[in-house]
C-alpha positions as CSV (number, residue, x, y, z in Angstrom):
1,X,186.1,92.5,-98.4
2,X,188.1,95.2,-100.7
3,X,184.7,96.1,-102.6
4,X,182.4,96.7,-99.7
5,X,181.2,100.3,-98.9
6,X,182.8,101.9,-95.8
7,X,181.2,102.2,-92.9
8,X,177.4,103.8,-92.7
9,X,178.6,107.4,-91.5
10,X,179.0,110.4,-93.5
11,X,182.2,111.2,-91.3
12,X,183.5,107.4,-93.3
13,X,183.5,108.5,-96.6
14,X,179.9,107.2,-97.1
15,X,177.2,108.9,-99.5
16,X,173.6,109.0,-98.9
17,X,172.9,106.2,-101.7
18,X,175.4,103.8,-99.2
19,X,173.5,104.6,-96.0
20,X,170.5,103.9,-97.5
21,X,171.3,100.9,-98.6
22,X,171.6,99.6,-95.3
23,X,169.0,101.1,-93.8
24,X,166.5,98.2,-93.8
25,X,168.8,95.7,-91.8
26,X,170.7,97.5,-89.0
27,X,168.4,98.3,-85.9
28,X,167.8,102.2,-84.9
29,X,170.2,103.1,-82.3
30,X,167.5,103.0,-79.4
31,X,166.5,99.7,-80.4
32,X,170.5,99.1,-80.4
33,X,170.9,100.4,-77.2
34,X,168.3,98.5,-75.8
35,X,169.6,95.0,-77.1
36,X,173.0,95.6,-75.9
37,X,171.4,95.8,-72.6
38,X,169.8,92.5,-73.0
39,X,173.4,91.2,-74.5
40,X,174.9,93.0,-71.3
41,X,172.2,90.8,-68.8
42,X,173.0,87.8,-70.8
43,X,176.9,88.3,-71.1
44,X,176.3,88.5,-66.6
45,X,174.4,85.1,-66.2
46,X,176.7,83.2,-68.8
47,X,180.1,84.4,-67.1
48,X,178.4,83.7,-63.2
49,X,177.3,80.4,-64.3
50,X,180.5,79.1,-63.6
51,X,182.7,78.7,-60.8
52,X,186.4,77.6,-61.8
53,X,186.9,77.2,-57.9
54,X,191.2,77.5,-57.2
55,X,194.7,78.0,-59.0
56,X,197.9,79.8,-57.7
57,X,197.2,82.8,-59.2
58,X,193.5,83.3,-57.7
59,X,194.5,81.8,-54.4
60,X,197.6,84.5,-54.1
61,X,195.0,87.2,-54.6
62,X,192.5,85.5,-52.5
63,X,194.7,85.4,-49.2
64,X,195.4,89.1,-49.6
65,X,192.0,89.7,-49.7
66,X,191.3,87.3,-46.8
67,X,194.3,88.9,-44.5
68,X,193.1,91.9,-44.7
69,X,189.2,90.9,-44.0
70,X,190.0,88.6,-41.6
71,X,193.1,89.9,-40.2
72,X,193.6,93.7,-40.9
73,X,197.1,93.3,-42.4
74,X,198.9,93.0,-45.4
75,X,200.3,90.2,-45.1
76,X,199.3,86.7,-45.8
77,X,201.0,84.4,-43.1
78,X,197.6,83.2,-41.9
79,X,195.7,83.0,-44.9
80,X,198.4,81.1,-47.4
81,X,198.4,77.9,-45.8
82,X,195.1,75.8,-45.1
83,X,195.7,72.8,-42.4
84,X,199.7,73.4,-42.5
85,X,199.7,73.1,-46.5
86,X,200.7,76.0,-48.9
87,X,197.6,77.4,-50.9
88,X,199.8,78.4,-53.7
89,X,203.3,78.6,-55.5
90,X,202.9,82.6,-56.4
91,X,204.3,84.5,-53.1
92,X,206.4,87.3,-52.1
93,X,208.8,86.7,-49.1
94,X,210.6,89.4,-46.5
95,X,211.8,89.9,-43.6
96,X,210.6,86.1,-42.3
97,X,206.9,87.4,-43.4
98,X,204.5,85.8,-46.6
99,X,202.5,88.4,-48.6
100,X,200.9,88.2,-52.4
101,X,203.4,88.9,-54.8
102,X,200.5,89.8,-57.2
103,X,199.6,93.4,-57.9
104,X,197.1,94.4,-55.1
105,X,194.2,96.4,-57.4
106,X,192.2,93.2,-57.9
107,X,192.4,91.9,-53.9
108,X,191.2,95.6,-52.8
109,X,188.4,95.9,-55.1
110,X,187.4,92.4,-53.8
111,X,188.0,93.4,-49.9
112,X,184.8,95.2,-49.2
113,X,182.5,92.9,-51.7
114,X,184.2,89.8,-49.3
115,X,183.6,91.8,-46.3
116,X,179.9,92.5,-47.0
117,X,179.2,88.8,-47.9
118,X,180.4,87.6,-44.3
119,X,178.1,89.8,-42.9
120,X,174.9,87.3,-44.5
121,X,176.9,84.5,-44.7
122,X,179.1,84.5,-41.2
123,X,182.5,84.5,-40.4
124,X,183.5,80.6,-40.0
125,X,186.4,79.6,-42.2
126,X,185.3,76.5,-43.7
127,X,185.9,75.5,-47.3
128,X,182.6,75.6,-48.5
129,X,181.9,79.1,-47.1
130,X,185.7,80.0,-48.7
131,X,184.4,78.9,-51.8
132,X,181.2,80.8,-51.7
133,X,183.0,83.7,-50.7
134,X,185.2,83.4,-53.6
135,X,182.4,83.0,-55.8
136,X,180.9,86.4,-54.8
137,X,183.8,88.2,-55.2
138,X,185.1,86.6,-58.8
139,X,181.7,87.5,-59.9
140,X,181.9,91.2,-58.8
141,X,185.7,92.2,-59.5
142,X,185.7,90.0,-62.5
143,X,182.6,88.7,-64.2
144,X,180.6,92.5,-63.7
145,X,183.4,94.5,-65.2
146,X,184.2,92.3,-68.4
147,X,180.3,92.3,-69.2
148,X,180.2,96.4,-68.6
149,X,183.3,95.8,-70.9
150,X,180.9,94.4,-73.9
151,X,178.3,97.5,-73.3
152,X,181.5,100.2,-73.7
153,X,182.5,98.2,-76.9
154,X,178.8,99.0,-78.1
155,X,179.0,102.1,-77.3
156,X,182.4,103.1,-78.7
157,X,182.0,101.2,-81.9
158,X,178.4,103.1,-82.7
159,X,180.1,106.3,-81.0
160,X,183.3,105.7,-84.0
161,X,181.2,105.2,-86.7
162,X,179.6,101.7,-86.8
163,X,175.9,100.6,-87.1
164,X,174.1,99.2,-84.0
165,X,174.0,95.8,-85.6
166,X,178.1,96.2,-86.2
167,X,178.1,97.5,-82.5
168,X,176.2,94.3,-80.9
169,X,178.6,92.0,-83.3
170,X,181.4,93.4,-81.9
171,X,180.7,93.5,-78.5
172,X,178.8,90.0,-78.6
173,X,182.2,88.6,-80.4
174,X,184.1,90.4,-77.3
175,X,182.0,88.8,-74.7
176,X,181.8,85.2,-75.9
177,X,184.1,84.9,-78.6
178,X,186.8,85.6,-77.4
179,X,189.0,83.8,-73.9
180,X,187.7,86.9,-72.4
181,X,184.7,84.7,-71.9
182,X,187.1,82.8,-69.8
183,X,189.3,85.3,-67.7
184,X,185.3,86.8,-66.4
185,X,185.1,83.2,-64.4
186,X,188.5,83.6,-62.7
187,X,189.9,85.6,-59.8
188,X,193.1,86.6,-62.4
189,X,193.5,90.7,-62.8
190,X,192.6,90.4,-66.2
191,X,188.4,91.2,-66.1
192,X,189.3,94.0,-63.3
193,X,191.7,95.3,-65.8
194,X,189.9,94.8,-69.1
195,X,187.0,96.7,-67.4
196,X,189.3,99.6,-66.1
197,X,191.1,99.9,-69.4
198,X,187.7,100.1,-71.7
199,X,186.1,102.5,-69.3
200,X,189.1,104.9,-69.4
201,X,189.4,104.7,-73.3
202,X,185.4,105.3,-73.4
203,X,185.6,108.6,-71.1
204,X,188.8,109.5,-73.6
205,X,186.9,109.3,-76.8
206,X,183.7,111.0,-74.8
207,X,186.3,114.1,-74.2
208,X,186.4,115.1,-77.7
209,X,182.8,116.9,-76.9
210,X,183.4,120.1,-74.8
211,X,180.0,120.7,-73.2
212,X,180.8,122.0,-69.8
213,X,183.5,122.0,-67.3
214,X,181.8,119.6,-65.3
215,X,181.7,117.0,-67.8
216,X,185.7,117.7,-68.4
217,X,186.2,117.4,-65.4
218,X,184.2,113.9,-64.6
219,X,185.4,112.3,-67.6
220,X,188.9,113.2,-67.1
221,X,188.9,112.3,-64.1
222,X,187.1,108.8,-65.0
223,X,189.8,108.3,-67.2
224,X,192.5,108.3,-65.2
225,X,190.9,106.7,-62.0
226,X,190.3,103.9,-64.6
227,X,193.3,103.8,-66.2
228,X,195.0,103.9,-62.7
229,X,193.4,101.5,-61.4
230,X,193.7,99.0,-64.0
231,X,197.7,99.9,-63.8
232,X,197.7,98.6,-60.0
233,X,195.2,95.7,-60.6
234,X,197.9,94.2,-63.7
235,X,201.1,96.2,-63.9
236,X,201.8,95.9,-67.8
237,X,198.1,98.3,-68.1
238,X,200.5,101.1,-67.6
239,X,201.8,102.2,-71.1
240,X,198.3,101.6,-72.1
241,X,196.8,103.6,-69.2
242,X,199.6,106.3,-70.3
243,X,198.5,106.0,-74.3
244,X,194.8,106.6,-73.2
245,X,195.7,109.6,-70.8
246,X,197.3,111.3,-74.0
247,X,194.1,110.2,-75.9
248,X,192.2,112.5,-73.7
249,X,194.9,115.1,-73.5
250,X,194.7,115.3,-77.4
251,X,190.9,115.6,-77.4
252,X,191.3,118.5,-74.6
253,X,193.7,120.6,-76.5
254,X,191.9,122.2,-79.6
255,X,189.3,123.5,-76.6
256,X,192.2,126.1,-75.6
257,X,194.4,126.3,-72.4
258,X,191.3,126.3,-69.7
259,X,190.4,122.9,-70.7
260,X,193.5,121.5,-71.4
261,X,194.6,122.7,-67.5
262,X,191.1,121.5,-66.3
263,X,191.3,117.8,-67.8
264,X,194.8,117.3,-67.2
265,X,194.6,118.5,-63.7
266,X,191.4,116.0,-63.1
267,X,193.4,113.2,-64.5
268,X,196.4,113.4,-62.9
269,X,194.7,114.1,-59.6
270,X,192.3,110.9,-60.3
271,X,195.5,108.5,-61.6
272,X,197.7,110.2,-58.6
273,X,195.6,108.7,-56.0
274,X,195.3,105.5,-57.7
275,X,199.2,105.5,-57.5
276,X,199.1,106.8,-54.0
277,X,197.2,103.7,-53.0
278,X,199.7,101.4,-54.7
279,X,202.8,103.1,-53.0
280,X,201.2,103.0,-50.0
281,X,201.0,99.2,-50.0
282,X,204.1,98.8,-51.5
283,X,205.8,100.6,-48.3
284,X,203.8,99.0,-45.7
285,X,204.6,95.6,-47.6
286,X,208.0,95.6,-48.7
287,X,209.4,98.8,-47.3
288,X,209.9,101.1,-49.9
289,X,207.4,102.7,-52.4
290,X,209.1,101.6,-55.6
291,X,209.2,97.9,-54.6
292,X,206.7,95.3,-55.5
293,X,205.9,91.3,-54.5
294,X,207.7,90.3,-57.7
295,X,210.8,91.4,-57.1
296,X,210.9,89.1,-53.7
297,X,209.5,86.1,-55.6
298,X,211.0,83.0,-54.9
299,X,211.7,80.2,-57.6
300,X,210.8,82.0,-60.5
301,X,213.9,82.7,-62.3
302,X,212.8,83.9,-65.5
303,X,211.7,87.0,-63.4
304,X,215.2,87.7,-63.3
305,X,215.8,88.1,-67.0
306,X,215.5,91.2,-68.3
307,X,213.1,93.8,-66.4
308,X,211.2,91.5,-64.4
309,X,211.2,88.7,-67.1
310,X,211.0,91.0,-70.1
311,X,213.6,91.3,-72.7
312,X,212.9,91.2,-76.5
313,X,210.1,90.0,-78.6
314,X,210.7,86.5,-79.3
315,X,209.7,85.3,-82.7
316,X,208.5,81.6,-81.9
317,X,206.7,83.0,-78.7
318,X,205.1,85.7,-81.3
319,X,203.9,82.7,-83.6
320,X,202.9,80.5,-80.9
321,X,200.5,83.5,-79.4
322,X,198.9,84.1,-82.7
323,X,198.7,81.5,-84.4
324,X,200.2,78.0,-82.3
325,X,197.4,75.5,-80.9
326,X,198.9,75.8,-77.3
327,X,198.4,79.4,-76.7
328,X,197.2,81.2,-80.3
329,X,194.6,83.5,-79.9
330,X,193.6,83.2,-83.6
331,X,193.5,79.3,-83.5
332,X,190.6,80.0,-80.0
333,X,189.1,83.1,-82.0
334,X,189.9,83.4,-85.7
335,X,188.0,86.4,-86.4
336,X,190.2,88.4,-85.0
337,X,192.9,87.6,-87.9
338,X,190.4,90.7,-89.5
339,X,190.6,92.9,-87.0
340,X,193.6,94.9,-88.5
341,X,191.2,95.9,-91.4
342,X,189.0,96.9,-89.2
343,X,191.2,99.3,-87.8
344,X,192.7,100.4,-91.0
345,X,189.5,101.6,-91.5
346,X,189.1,103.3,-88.2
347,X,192.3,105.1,-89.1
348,X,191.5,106.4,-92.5
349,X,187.9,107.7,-91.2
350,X,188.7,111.0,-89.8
351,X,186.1,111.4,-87.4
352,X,188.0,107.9,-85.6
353,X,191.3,108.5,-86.6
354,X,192.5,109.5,-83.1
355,X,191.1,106.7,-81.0
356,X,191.7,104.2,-83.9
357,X,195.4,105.2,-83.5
358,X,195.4,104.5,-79.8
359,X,193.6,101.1,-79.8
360,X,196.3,100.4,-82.2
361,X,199.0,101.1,-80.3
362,X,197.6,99.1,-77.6
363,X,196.9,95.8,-79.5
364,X,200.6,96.6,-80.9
365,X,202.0,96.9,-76.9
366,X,200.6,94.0,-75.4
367,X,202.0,91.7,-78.7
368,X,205.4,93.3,-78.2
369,X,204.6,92.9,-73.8
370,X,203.8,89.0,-74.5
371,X,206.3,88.0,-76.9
372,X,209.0,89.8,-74.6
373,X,207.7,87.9,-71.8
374,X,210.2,84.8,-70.1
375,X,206.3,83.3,-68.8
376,X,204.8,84.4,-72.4
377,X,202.1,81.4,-72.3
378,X,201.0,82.4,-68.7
379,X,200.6,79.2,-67.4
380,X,197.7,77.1,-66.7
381,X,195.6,79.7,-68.9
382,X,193.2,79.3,-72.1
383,X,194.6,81.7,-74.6
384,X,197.3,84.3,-74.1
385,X,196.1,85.9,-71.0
386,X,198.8,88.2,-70.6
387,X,197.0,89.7,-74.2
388,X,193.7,90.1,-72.4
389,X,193.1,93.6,-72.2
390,X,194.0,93.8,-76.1
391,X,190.9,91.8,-76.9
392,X,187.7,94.5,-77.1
393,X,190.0,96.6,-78.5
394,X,190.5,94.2,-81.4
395,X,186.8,93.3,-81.6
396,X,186.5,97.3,-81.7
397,X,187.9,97.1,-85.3
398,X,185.0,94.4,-86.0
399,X,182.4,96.8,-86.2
400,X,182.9,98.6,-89.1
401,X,183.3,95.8,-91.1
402,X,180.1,94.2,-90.1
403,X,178.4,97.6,-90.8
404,X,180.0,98.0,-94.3
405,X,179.4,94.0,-95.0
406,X,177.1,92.4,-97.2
407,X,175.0,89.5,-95.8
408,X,176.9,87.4,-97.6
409,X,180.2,88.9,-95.8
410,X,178.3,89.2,-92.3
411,X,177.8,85.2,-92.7
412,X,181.4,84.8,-93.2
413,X,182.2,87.4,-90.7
414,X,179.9,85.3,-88.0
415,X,180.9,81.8,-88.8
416,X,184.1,82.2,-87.3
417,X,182.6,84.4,-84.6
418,X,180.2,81.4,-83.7
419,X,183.1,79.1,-83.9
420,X,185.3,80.9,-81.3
421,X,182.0,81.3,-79.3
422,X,181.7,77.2,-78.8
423,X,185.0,76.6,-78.2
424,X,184.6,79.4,-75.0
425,X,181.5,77.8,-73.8
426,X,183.2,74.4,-73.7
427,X,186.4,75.9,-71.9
428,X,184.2,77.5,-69.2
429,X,182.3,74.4,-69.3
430,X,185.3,71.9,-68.7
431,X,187.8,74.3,-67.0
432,X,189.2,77.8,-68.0
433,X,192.6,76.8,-67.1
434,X,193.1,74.0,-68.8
435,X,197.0,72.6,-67.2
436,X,200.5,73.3,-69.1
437,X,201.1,69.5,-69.9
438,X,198.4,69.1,-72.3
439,X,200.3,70.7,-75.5
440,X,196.8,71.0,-77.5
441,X,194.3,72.1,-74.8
442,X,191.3,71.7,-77.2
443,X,192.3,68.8,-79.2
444,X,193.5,66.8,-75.8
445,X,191.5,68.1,-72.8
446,X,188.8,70.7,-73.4
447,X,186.9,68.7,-76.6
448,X,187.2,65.0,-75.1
449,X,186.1,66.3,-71.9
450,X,183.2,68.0,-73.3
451,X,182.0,64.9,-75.7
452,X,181.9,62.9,-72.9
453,X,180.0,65.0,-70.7
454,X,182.6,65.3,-67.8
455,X,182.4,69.1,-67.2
456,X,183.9,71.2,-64.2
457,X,187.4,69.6,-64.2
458,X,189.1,71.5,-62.1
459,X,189.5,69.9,-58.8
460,X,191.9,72.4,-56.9
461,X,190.3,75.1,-54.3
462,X,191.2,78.1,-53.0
463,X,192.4,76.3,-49.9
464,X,194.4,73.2,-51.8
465,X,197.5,73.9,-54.1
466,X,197.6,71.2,-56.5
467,X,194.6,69.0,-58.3
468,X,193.1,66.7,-55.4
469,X,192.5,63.0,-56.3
470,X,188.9,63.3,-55.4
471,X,186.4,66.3,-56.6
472,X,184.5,68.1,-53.6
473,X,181.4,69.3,-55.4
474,X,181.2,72.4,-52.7
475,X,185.1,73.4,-53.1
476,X,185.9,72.7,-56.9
477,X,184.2,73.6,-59.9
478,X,181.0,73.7,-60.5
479,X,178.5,75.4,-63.2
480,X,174.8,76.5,-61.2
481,X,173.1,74.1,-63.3
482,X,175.2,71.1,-61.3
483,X,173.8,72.8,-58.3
484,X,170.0,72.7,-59.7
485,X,170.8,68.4,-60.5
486,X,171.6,68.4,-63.5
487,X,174.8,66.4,-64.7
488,X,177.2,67.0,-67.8
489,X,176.6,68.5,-70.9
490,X,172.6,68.5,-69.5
491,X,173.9,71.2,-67.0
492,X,174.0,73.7,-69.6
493,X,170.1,74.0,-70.2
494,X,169.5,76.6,-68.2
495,X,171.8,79.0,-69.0
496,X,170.6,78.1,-72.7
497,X,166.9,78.7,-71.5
498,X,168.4,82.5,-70.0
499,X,169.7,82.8,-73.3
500,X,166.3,81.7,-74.9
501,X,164.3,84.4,-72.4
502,X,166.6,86.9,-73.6
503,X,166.3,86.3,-77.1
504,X,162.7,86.3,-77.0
505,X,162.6,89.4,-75.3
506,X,164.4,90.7,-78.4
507,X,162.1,89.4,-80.5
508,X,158.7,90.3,-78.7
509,X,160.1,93.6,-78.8
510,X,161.0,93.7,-82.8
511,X,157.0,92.3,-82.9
512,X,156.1,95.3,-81.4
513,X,157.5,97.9,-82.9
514,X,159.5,98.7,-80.1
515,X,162.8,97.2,-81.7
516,X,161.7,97.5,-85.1
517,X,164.6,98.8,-87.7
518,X,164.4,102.0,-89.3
519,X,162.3,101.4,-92.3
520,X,164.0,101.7,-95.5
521,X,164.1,105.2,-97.9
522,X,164.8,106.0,-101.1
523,X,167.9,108.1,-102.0
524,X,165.8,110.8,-103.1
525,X,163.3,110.7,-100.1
526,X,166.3,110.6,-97.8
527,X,167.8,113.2,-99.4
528,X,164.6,115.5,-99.4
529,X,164.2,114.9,-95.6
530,X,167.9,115.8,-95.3
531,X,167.7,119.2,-96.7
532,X,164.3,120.2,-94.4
533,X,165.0,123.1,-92.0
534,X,165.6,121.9,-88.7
């Protein structure tokens, strides 16, 4: 892709002959806006079409949020066991006393979603109410943040430099291309945190306006509630959280030492409290501020390598996260193996040098995180999880080459785009958690399972620990078209037909004008519209 222009902004590099090239096939930027909303609505219903009902990892989280709603305390005695039988492996014991050993963002966010649902649905602990229960609350701390995700990658791609139509491929790619389709159906961390993370980076890069002290001081302090936040919702957000909060410290310096004291003081303040919250819990949980659940695991020792299970990069866990057909995140989306152009090109654009250089240093991190990682594979997990919050950061960098490509080199840019798309739908499909014993997922579980129509694998709830012999269609997984009647691959025609709605909504509006693309100009009519007095 050496010989394509740079991307469509005079801050790229780009001359008015380039822009106009493009003119006629990229949307206007209210038309843009308008079908990232409709990508946003879509993005929603595909990622709360699925339930992935129970795993150790949801269920520790779960029985946090559960003690506290049910119980008023911290700690999970009551609410990690279900008929005398452990709900999960992943627990923090002290002082003769069960809590989560999982970082507590995620359960807290969840608390007063899981608290308002009882209200409508009532307060019996049953499974099927537990499941329904869990349902609202993965689609609100989960599912809602990681589509608001795809609408910030929009707007920080076009925002950087990109088209509209490089905007929507790169947050469409995010969204469904990517396992972040699959982390928005679970009750991990990761959607909280990818949604936390993305928001704070998109109120950093809004800094580098100064339009009033108000809006310093809202964005700052956006940034680092969100940057906090994702810190205690997944510990390893922090040194992002940290290169995001210099970010915005950068942006607030060249405005002089009044903004520089207002946005740092309405970041700190924001991420202080975030912290405050996290101490708090720690103390009431484990009786010191500085302690957390994974230092009182049980059973685990690979946490005890290292810090916490982190050493060194590893070079075969490196290889097997990029590239390996266990884990590798370019074997589930290979159109990320261009991402680093993409950022190149961020960098050498000056007008997105600055935030270029911080979404590379966090892609770079959360490689060097995972590799150093004893658990690197994270388990019963589709992709490399533990790299979640790297992902709309590399399908950031996507943009620009889709705005600088040729149709030829937007085909080639979307086959693989499509690809990692279908083999998403078929994980959500047939479970997003596919188990550690199958050393291929997709060739051995995810593909076979999907041929033959035999979707919504997993059979463990938030109440059972391990897989049960027989599935409970209330308790285990389920898609919403299962619920309507519909059995295997069948199931998946109505989220096609919201899809289909969706899309024609797009294209009623591009009939009407409403969505139309700017209309194509000369060089020399641009030009003479250019140099009009304004």
């Amino acid at each position: 892709m050496g010989h394509a222009p740079l991307p469509i902004q005079p801050s790229a590099g780009m001359t008015r002959g380039d822009m106009a090239t493009h003119d006629a096939d990229v949307p206007t930027r209210t038309a843009g806006r308008r079908a990232a909303l409709l990508l946003t609505a879509g993005l929603l219903a595909s990622y709360a079409y699925f339930y992935q009902a129970g795993g150790w990892n949801q269920n520790s989280r779960f029985a946090l949020v559960r003690a506290i709603v049910e119980h008023g305390t911290l700690r999970i005695d009551e609410t990690f066991r279900w008929d005398g039988k452990d709900v999960t492996g992943d627990l923090a014991h002290l002082g003769g006393h069960t809590y989560s050993d999982k970082a507590p963002g995620l359960a807290f966010a969840a608390v007063p979603v899981v608290a308002t649902a009882r209200l409508f649905l009532g307060a019996a602990d049953t499974k099927p109410r537990i499941a329904l229960l869990s349902y609202v609350a993965t689609v609100a701390v989960a599912a809602v943040p990681t589509a608001l995700a795809a609408l910030l990658v929009f707007w920080l791609a076009t925002t950087l430099g990109a088209s509209p139509g490089g905007g929507l491929f790169a947050a469409a790619t995010f969204g469904l291309g990517t396992p972040a389709w699959c982390y928005a159906t679970l009750l991990f961390g990761h959607g909280l945190a990818i949604g936390c993370v993305v928001a704070a980076f998109a109120a950093a890069v809004a800094l580098r306006e100064a339009q009033s002290a108000i809006r310093d001081r809202v964005l700052a302090a956006g940034t680092g509630l969100a940057a906090g936040w994702a810190t205690i919702t997944e510990y390893p957000t922090a040194v992002p959280a940290a290169i995001i909060a210099a970010l915005a410290l950068v942006h607030a310096w060249p405005g002089g030492k009044q903004r520089r004291l207002r946005v740092a003081g309405a970041l700190v303040a924001s991420a202080a409290a975030c912290f405050a919250v996290l101490l708090a819990y720690n103390q009431a949980a484990f009786g010191a501020p500085l302690k957390i659940g994974y230092g009182f695991e049980q059973g685990f020792g690979g946490m005890q390598q290292g810090f916490l299970g982190l050493t060194y990069p590893k070079r075969y866990a490196l290889v097997e996260l990029l590239v390996g057909r266990y884990r590798g995140l370019l074997f589930l989306a290979p159109v990320l193996a261009l991402a680093p152009w993409g950022l190149a090109r961020l960098v050498r654009a000056p007008a997105s040098r600055r935030p270029a250089i911080a979404a590379t240093a966090i892609v770079a991190y959360y490689i060097v995180f995972n590799s150093s990682y004893y658990y690197w594979s994270g388990g019963w997990s589709y992709g490399p999880r533990h790299l979640a919050p790297a992902l709309p950061f590399l399908c950031l960098a996507l943009a620009p080459l889709w705005t600088s490509a040729s149709p030829a080199w937007r085909a080639a840019l979307a086959a693989p785009a499509l690809y990692g798309s279908i083999l998403a739908l078929m994980a959500v499909a047939v479970t997003a958690q596919p188990s550690t014993d199958y050393a291929h997922p997709v060739e051995q579980l995810i593909w076979p399972s999907f041929r033959r129509g035999e979707l919504s694998a997993n059979k463990q709830s938030f109440v059972e620990m391990s897989q049960a012999k027989v599935r409970d269609p209330v308790a285990h997984a389920w898609n919403l078209g299962e619920k309507l009647g519909l059995e295997g691959k069948a199931s998946l025609l109505p989220l096609l037909g919201v899809w289909g709605v969706l899309g024609g909504a797009w294209l009623s509006g591009r009939r009407s004008g409403r969505y139309a693309p700017s209309p194509a100009r000369s060089v020399r009519e641009r030009e003479q519209k250019d140099d009009e007095p304004r």
